[in-house]
C-alpha positions, 0 to 999 in steps of 0.5 A: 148064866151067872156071867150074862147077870154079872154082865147085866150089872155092869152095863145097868151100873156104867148106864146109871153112873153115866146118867147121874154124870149128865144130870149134874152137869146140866145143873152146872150150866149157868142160865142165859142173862134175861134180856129184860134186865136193866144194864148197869149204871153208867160211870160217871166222870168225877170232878174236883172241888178247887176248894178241898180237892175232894172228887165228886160226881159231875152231876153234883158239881157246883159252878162259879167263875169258871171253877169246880166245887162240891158245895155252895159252902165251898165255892163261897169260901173260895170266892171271898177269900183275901 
């Protein structure tokens, strides 16, 4: 009698501990990406200023005479330099 109750405990303890295995590695599982995320920017190209030699963004480049730069400021300066 007292060995089938010994044999009881293991089997409902090795049941238990397994259960508790499972559950926390489902926990560990990381979720699927949604599908309704946006997508990271773009990388954009970056073009240097023929004034300083800073690199600034495409979008923000200023154009004169066949030249890049990262301000009117600068493309002023470049073009009325002696």
């Amino acid at each position: 009698m007292l060995s089938k109750l010994i044999l009881a405990f293991i089997l409902f303890g090795g049941l238990y501990l397994l259960l508790r295995h499972l559950s926390r590695s489902a926990d560990q599982i990381p979720p699927p990406p949604a599908a309704d995320k946006p997508s990271a920017p773009a990388a954009e190209a970056m073009i240097e200023c023929r004034q300083c030699g800073v690199h600034v963004p495409q979008s923000e480049v200023v154009f004169a005479s066949g030249y890049t730069f990262c301000s009117t400021a600068h493309r002023d300066q470049y073009l009325t330099r002696p």
